[in-house]
C-alpha positions as CSV (number, residue, x, y, z in Angstrom):
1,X,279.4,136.5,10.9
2,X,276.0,134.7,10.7
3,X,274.1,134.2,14.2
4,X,274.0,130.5,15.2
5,X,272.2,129.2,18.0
6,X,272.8,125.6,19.2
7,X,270.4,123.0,20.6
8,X,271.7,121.8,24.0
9,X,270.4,119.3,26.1
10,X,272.3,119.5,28.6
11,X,274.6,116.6,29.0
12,X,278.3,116.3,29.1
13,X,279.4,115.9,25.6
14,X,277.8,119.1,24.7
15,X,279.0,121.0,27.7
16,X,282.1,120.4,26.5
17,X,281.8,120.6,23.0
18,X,279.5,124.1,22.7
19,X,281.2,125.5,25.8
20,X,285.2,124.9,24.6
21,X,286.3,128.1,23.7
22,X,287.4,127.6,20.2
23,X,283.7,126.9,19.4
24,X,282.0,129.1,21.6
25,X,282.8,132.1,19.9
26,X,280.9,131.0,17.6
27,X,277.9,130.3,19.7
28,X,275.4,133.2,19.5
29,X,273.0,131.4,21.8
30,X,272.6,128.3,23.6
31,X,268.9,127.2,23.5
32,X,268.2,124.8,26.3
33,X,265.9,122.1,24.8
34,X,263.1,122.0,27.3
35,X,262.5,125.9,26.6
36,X,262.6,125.1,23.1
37,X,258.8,125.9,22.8
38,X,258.6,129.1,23.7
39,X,261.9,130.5,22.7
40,X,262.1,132.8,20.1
41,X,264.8,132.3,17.1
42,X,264.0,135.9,15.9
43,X,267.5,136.6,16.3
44,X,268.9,133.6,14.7
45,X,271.0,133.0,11.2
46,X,271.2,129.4,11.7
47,X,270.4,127.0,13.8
48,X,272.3,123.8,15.3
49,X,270.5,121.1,16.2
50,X,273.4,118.3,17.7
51,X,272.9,114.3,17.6
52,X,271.3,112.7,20.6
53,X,268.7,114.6,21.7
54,X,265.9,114.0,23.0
55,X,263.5,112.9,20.8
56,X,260.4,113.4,22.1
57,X,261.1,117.0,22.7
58,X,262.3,117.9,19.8
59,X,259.1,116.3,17.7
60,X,257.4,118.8,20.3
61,X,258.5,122.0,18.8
62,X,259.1,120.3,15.1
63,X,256.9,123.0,13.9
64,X,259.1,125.8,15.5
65,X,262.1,124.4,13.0
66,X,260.2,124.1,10.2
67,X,259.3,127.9,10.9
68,X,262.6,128.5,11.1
69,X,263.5,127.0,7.8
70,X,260.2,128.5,6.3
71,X,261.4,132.2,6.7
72,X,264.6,131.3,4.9
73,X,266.2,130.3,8.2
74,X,269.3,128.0,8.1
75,X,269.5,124.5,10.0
76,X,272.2,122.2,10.1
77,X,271.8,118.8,11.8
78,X,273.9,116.2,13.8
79,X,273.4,112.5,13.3
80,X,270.7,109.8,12.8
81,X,267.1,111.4,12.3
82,X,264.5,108.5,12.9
83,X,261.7,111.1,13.0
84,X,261.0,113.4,10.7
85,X,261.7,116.6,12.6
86,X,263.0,117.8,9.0
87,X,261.4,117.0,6.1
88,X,262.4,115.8,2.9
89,X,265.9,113.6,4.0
90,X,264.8,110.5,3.3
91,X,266.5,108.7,6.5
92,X,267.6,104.7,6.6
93,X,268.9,103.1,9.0
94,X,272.4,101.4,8.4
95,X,274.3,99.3,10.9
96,X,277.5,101.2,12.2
97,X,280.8,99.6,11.7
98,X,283.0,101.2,14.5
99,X,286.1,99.6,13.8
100,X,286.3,99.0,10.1
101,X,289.8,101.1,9.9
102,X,291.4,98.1,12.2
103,X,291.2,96.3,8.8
104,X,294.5,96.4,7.3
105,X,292.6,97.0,3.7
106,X,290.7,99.7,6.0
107,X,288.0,101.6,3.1
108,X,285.6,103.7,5.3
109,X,283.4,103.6,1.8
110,X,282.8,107.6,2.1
111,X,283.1,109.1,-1.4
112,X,283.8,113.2,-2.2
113,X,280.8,114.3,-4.2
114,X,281.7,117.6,-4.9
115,X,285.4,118.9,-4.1
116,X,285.3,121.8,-5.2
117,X,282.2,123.2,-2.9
118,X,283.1,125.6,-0.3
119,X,283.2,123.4,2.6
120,X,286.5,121.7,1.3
121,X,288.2,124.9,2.0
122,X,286.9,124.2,5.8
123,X,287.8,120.3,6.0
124,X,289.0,117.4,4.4
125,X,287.3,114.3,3.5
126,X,289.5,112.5,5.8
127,X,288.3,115.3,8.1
128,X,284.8,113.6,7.9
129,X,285.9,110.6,8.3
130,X,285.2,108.1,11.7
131,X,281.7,106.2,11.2
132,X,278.2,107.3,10.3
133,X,274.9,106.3,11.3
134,X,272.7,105.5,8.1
135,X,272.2,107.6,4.9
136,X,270.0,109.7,3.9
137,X,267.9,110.1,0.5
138,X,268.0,113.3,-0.4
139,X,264.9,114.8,-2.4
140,X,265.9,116.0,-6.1
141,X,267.3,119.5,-6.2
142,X,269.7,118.8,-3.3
143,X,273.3,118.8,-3.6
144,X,275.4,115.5,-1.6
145,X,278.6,116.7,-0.9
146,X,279.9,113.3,0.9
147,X,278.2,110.1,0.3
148,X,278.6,106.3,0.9
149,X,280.2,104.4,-2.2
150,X,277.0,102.5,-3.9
151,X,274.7,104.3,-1.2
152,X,273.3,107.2,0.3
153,X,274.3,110.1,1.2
154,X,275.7,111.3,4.5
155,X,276.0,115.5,4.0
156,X,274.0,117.0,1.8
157,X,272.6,120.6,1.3
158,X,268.9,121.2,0.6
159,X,267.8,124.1,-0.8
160,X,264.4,123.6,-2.4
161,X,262.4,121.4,0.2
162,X,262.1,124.7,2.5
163,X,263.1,128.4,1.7
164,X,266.1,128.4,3.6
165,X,268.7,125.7,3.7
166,X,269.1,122.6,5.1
167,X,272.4,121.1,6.0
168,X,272.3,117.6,6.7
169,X,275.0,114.9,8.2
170,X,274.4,111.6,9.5
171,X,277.9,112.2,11.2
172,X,278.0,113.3,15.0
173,X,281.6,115.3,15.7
174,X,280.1,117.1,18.9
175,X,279.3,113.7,20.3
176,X,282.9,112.3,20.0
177,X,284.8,115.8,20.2
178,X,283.0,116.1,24.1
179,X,283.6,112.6,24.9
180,X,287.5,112.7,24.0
181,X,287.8,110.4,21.1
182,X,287.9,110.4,17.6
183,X,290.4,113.4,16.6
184,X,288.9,113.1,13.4
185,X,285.9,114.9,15.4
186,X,287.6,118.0,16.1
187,X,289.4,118.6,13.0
188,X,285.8,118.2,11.4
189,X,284.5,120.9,13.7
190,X,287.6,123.1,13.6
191,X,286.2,123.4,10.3
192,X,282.3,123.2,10.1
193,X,281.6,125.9,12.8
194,X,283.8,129.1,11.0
195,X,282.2,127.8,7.7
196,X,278.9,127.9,9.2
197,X,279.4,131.1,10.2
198,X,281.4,132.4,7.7
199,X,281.7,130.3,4.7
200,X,279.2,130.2,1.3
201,X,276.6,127.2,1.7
202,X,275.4,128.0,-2.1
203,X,275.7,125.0,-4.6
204,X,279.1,124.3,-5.9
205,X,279.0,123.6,-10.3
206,X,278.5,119.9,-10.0
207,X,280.9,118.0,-12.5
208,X,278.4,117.8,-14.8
209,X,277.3,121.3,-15.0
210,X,281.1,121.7,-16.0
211,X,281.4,119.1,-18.4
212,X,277.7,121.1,-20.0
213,X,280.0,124.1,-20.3
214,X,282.9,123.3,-22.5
């Protein structure tokens, strides 16, 4: 089971979320975010960094992630990203539409990119499904497993901006799973953390890769 260590800022929706014991076991290490700087992540496989940190803290060790990601490291990140504490994910902001499923035509507008990637064995695509906070634009050579219909994408995998891997969601599960709403939240991370731990984040054979081979 890979190592992952877990950004935590302290407040309550992360105590609850990284400290429930479902999803602690998964928790190699909490890294409080004001030690960031001088904590080592020598001992780290992957490394979660949650939505609503605080920025300016995290631009302070920026540098430390990169690292991370330099020596083939593996970072997976919560939520909006306004600063470019990762490179290459081409950020935009989009307003959030909290209550589109009160519609009774309710279409969240979130399209399946690639089904048959290893993450769908984790979670569903209804799974991932609440609201988001913008899309990214993910640099050529990445792989978008769940996008917006005509727009961005909102998980994605990147594998040749760094040496390691970078695993991307505007979505922010800890957030609503430690506030108590939005059972869509946990079901998402019932699934995420034993995939991050456990499961393959290689490319799935895109469609077209499939359709090349016949």
């Amino acid at each position: 089971m890979r190592r992952i260590g877990v950004l935590y800022g302290g407040n309550a929706h992360q105590h609850r979320t990284f400290r429930e014991s479902k999803y602690k076991t998964y928790v190699h290490r909490l890294i409080y975010l004001p030690e960031l700087h001088r904590a080592s992540l020598d001992d780290l496989d992957v490394l979660l960094i949650p939505s609503q940190l605080h920025q300016r803290m995290v631009s302070a060790s920026s540098g430390k992630l990169r690292a991370f990601a330099d020596c083939g490291g593996t970072i997976a990140a919560f939520g909006a990203q306004p600063l470019d504490w990762l490179p290459g994910h081409g950020w935009e902001f989009r307003p959030t539409n909290f209550w589109w499923w009160l519609d009774p035509k309710a279409d969240s507008g979130l399209v399946l990119n690639e089904p048959g990637h290893d993450l769908f064995r984790y979670l569903t695509l209804q799974d991932a499904t609440w609201h988001y906070h913008g899309i990214f634009r993910p640099p050529a050579g990445a792989q978008t497993l769940i996008s917006v219909r005509n727009d961005g994408a909102i998980l994605y995998i990147d594998k040749v901006t760094t040496p390691g891997t970078l695993i991307m969601t505007t979505l922010d599960p800890e957030f609503h799973y430690g506030s108590y709403f939005m059972p869509a939240t946990e079901r998402f991370l019932d699934g995420f953390f034993p995939w991050l731990a456990e499961g393959d984040h290689g490319y799935a054979p895109s469609q077209h890769d499939y359709d090349k081979s016949q």
